[in-house]
C-alpha positions as CSV (number, residue, x, y, z in Angstrom):
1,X,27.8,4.2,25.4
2,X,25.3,6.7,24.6
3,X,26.1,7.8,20.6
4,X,24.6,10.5,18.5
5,X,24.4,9.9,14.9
6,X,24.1,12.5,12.4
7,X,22.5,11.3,9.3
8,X,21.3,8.1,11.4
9,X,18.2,8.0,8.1
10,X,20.4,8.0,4.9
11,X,22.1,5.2,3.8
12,X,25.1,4.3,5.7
13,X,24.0,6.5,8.7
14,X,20.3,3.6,9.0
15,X,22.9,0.7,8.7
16,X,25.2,2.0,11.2
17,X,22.6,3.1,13.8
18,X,21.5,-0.9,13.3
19,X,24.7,-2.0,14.0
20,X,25.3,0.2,16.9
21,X,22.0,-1.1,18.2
22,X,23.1,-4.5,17.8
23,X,26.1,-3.8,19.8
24,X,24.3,-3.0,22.6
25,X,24.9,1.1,22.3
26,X,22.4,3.7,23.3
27,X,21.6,6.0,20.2
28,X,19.6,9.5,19.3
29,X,19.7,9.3,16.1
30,X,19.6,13.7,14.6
31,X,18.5,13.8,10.7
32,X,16.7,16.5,8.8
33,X,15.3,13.6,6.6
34,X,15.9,15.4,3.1
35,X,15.1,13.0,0.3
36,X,17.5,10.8,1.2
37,X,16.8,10.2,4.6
38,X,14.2,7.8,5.0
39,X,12.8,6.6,8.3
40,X,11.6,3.2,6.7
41,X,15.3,2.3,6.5
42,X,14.9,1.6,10.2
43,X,11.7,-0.1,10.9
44,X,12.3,-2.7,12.1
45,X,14.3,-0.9,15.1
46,X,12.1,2.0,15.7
47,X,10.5,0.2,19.2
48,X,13.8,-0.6,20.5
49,X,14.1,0.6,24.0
50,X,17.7,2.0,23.4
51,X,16.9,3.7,20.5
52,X,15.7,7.8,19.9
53,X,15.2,9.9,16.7
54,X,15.0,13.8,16.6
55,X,13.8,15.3,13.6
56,X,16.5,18.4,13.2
57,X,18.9,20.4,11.2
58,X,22.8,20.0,12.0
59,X,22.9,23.8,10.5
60,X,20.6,24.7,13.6
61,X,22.6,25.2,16.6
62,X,19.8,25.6,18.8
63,X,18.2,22.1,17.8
64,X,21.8,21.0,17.9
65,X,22.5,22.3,21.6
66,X,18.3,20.8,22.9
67,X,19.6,17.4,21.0
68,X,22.9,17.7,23.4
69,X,21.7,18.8,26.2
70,X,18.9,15.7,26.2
71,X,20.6,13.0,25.1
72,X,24.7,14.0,27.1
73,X,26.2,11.8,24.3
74,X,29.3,9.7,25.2
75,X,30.5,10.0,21.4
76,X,29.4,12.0,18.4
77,X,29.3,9.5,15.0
78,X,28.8,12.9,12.2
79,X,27.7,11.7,8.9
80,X,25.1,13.9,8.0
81,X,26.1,15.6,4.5
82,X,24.5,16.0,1.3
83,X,26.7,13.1,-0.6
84,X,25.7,12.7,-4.3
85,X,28.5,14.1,-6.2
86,X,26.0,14.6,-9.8
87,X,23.5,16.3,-7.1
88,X,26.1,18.9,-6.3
89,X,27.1,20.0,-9.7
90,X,23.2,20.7,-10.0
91,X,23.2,22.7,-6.6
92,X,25.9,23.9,-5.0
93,X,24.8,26.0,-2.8
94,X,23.4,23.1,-0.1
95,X,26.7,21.4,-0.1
96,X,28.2,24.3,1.3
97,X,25.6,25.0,3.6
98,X,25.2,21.2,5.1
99,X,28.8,19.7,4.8
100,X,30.8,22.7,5.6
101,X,28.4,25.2,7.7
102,X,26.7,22.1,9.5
103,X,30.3,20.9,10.5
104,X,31.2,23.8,12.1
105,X,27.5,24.1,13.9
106,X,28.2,20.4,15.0
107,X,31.7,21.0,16.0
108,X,30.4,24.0,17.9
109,X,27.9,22.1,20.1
110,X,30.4,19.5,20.8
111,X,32.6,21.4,22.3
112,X,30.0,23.0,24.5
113,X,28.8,19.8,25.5
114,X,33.0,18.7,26.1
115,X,33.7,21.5,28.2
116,X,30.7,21.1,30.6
117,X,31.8,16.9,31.3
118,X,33.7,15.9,34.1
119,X,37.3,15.0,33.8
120,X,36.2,11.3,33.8
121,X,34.2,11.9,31.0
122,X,36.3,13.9,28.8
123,X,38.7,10.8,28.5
124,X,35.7,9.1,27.3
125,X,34.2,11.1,24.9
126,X,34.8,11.1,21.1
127,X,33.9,13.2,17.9
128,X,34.2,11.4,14.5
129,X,33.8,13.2,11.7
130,X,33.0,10.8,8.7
131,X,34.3,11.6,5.2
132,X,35.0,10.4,2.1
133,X,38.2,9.5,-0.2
134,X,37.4,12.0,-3.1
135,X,38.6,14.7,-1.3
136,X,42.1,13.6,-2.3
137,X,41.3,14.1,-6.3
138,X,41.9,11.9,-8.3
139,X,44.6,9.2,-9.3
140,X,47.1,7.7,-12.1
141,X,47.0,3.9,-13.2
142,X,48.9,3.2,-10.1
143,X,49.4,4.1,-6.6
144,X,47.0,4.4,-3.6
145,X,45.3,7.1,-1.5
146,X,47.0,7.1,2.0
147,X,46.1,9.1,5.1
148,X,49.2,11.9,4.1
149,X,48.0,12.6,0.3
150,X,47.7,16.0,-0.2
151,X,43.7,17.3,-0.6
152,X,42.9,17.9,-4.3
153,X,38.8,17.7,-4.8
154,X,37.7,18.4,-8.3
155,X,33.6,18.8,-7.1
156,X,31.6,21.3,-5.0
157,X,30.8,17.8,-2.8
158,X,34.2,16.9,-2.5
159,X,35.2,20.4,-2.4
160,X,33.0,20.7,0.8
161,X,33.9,17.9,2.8
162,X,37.3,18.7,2.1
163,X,36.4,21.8,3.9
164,X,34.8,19.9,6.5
165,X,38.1,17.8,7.2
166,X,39.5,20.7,7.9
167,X,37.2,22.3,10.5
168,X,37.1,18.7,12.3
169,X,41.2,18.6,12.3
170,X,41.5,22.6,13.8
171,X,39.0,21.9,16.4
172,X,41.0,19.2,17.4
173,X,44.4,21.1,17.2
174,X,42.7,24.4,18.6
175,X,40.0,23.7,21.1
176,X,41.4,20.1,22.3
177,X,37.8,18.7,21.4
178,X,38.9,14.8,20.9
179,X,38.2,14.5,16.7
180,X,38.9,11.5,14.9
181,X,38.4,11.6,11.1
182,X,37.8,8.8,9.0
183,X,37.6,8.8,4.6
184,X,36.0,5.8,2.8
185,X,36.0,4.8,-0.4
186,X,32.3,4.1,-2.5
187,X,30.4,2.2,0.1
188,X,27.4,0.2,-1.3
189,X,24.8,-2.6,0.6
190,X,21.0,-2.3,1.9
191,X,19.4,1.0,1.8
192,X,21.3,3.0,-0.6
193,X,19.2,5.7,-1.7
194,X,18.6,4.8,-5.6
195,X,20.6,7.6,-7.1
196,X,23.5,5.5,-6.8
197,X,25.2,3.2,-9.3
198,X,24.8,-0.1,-7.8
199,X,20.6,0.4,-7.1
200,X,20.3,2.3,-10.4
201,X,21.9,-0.6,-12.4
202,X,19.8,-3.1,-10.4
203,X,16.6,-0.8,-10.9
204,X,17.0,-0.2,-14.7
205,X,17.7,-3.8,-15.3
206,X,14.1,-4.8,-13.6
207,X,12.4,-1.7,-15.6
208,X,13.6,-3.2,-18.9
209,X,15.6,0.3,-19.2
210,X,18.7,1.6,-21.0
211,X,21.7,1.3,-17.9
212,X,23.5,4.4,-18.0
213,X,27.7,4.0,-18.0
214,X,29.7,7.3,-18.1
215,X,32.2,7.8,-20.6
216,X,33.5,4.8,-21.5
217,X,33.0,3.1,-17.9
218,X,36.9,3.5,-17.6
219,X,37.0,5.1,-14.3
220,X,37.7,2.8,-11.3
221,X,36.2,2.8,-7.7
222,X,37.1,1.1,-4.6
223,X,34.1,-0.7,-3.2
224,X,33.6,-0.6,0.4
225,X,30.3,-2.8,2.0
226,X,28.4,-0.7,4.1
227,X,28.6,-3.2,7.0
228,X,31.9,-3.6,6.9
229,X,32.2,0.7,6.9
230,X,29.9,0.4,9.9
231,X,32.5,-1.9,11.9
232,X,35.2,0.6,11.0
233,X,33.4,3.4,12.5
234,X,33.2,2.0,15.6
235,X,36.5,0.7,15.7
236,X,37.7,4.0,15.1
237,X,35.7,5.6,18.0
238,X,36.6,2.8,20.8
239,X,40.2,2.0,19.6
240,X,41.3,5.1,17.4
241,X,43.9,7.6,18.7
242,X,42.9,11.0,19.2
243,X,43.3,13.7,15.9
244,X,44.4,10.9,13.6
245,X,42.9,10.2,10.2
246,X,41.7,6.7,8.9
247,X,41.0,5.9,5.4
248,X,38.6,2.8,5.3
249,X,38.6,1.2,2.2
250,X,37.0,-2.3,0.5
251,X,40.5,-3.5,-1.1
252,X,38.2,-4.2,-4.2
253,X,38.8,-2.0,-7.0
254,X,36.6,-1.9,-9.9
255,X,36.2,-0.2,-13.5
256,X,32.7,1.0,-13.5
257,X,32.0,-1.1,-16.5
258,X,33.4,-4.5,-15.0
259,X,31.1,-3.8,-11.8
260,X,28.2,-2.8,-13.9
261,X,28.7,-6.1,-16.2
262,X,29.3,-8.0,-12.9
263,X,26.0,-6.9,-11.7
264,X,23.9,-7.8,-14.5
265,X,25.5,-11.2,-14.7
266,X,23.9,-11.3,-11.1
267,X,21.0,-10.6,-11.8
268,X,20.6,-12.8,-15.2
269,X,21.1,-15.3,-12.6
270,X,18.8,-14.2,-9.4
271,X,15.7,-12.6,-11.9
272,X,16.4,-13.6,-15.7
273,X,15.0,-11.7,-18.4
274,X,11.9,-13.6,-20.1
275,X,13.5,-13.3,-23.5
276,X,16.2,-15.2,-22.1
277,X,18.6,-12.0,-23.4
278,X,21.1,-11.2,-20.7
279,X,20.8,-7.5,-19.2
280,X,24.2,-6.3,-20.6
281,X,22.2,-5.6,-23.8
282,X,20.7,-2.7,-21.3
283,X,23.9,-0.7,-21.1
284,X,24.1,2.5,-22.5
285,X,27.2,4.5,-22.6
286,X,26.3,8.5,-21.7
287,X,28.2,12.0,-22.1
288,X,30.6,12.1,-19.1
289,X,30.0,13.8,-15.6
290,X,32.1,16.8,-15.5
291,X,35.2,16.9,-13.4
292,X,34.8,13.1,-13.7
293,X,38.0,12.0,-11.1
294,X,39.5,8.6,-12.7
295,X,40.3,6.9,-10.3
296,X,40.1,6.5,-6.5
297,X,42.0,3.7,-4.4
298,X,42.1,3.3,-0.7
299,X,45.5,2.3,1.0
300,X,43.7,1.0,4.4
301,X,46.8,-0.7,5.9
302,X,46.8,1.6,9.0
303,X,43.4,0.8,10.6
304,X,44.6,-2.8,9.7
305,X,47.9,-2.3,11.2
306,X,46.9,-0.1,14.7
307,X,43.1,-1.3,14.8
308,X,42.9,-4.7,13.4
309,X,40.2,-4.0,11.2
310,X,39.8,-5.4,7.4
311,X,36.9,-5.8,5.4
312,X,35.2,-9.2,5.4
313,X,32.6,-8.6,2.5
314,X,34.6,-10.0,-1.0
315,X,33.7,-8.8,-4.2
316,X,32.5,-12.5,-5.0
317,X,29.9,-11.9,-1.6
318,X,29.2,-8.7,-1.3
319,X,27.5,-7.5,-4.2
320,X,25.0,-10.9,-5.2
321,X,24.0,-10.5,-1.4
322,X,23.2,-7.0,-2.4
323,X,21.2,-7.8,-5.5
324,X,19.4,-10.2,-3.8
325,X,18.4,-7.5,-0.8
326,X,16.7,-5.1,-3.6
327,X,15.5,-8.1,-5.5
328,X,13.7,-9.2,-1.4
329,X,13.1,-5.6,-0.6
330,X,10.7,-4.3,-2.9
331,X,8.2,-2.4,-1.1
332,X,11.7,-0.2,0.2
333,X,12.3,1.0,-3.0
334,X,9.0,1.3,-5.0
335,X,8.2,3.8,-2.1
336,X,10.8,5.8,-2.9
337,X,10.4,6.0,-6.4
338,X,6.8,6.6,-6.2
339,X,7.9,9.8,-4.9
340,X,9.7,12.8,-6.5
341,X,12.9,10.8,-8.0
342,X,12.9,8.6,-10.7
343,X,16.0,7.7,-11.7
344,X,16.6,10.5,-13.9
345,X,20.3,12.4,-14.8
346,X,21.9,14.2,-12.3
347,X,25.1,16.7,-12.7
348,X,24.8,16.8,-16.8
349,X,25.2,20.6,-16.5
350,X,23.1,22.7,-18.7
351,X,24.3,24.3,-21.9
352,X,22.8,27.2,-21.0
């Protein structure tokens, strides 16, 4: 199949247009490359034969309709978003502009590009619209987020791709354009741009620097391995029945504290300190994002149940085998940093 990727340079976009690769797909990989996208994520794929990348703006319906028009994608994989929820408490404005306004541009062109296909082609064709579980809020001590709970985002970026859900869902109701949506819970693996809490722990600990915990570390995530996210996808675009929604999640939750703990016990195994101290003297408790949701769970039975997908990463695999990629991959993320971010806050607010 021939499958455009939104996004195809950030973090789990690179991974997924990898695996698609590796599945013998055709792709044209769209991305603006913002700071996060980063087309040394995909080196070591950027001669294969089946592979094309076009430098453009989902937001920018004319690239959008040139990137159509040249590549007549079987299947639309849309991931592209600004994703960093600290990043949109800073700025708004772009998370509206990208998640919601680039939807509907994206939706848009697919439905152009539906309604020139043959018949034939119309069965074949898909639009997956990639989300993300904290548009359902946030939850208790118990219970799980399942495909019917009600919306309830508590951030501009989950406000927004709550908004984008719902542009996906009406084109589907509307126009007939054949959208599957999926909603994930905190993936993490290679590539992960280092704003995140699994490459920022790993970074400060190598830097010697304090390890920044929210709060208390009390709040609880579902971790989700970015190759087992990528299976998913596709799983949901060959196998998935038109205008339903599938939440993908790791079945691995975690209090931010336990995982960051878990993380420097890694790494006082894989790169020990030379004073022998153990890196857990590095945490440091911070003030609290605001609108901080609790907790987040997936309930992934029905992709289990209709697709016959599960994870395969385990908590006791997944993360030391993504220590040990940073650890391997060095030159990745010293290029990054050399550039404009450094680790610092995001989303503190001002007081002013």
């Amino acid at each position: 199949m021939k499958v455009l990727v939104t996004g195809g340079a950030g973090f789990i976009g690179s991974n997924l247009v990898r695996y698609l690769l590796g599945e013998g797909q055709s792709v044209l990989n769209l991305d603006k490359l913002t700071y996060a996208g980063n087309l040394s994520s995909l080196k070591d794929i950027e001669s294969n034969p089946n592979y094309r990348f076009m430098k453009a703006d989902i937001c920018d319906s004319d690239n959008l309709q040139n990137a159509f028009e040249y590549f007549q994608p079987d299947a639309v994989m849309h991931l592209a978003a600004e994703s960093h929820v600290d990043r949109s408490i800073d700025g708004p404005g772009d998370f509206i502009q990208t998640n919601v306004m680039g939807t509907f541009q994206m939706l848009q062109a697919a439905l152009k590009h539906y309604r020139q296909l043959s018949d034939e082609q119309r069965d074949r064709f898909r639009f997956l619209h990639v989300s993300t579980d904290e548009v359902y809020g946030s939850l208790g001590a118990s219970g799980l987020f399942h495909e019917e709970t009600p919306y309830d985002p508590h951030s501009p970026y989950s406000a927004s791709k709550a908004s984008s859900d719902h542009l996906a869902r009406a084109w589907f109701d509307t126009y007939g354009l054949p959208v599957l949506v999926t909603n994930c819970s905190n993936n993490y693996g290679p590539y992960q741009f280092p704003e995140k809490l699994i490459p920022v722990v790993i970074l400060k600990c190598l830097r010697h620097e304090p390890i920044p915990v929210y709060g208390k570390g009390e709040n609880i995530r579902d971790w989700l391995h970015v190759e087992d996210h990528c299976r998913a996808l596709w799983r949901v675009v060959t196998q998935g029945a038109l205008g339903q929604t599938y939440n993908v999640g790791g079945n691995n939750e975690m209090r931010n504290i336990d995982l960051v703990s878990l993380l420097c016990e890694i790494m006082d195994r894989l790169q020990p300190r030379k004073d022998g101290a153990s890196y857990k003297g590095q945490i440091h408790f911070v003030t609290d994002r605001p609108g901080h949701d609790a907790r987040y769970a997936i309930d992934a039975s029905k992709i289990d149940r209709e697709l016959g997908w599960r994870p395969e990463q385990s908590r006791e695999t997944g993360f030391e085998q993504t220590v040990r990629w940073y650890l391997e991959n060095r030159d990745w993320w010293e290029h990054i940093l050399n550039g404009s971010y450094q680790l610092e806050r995001l989303g503190a607010l001002s007081p002013h």
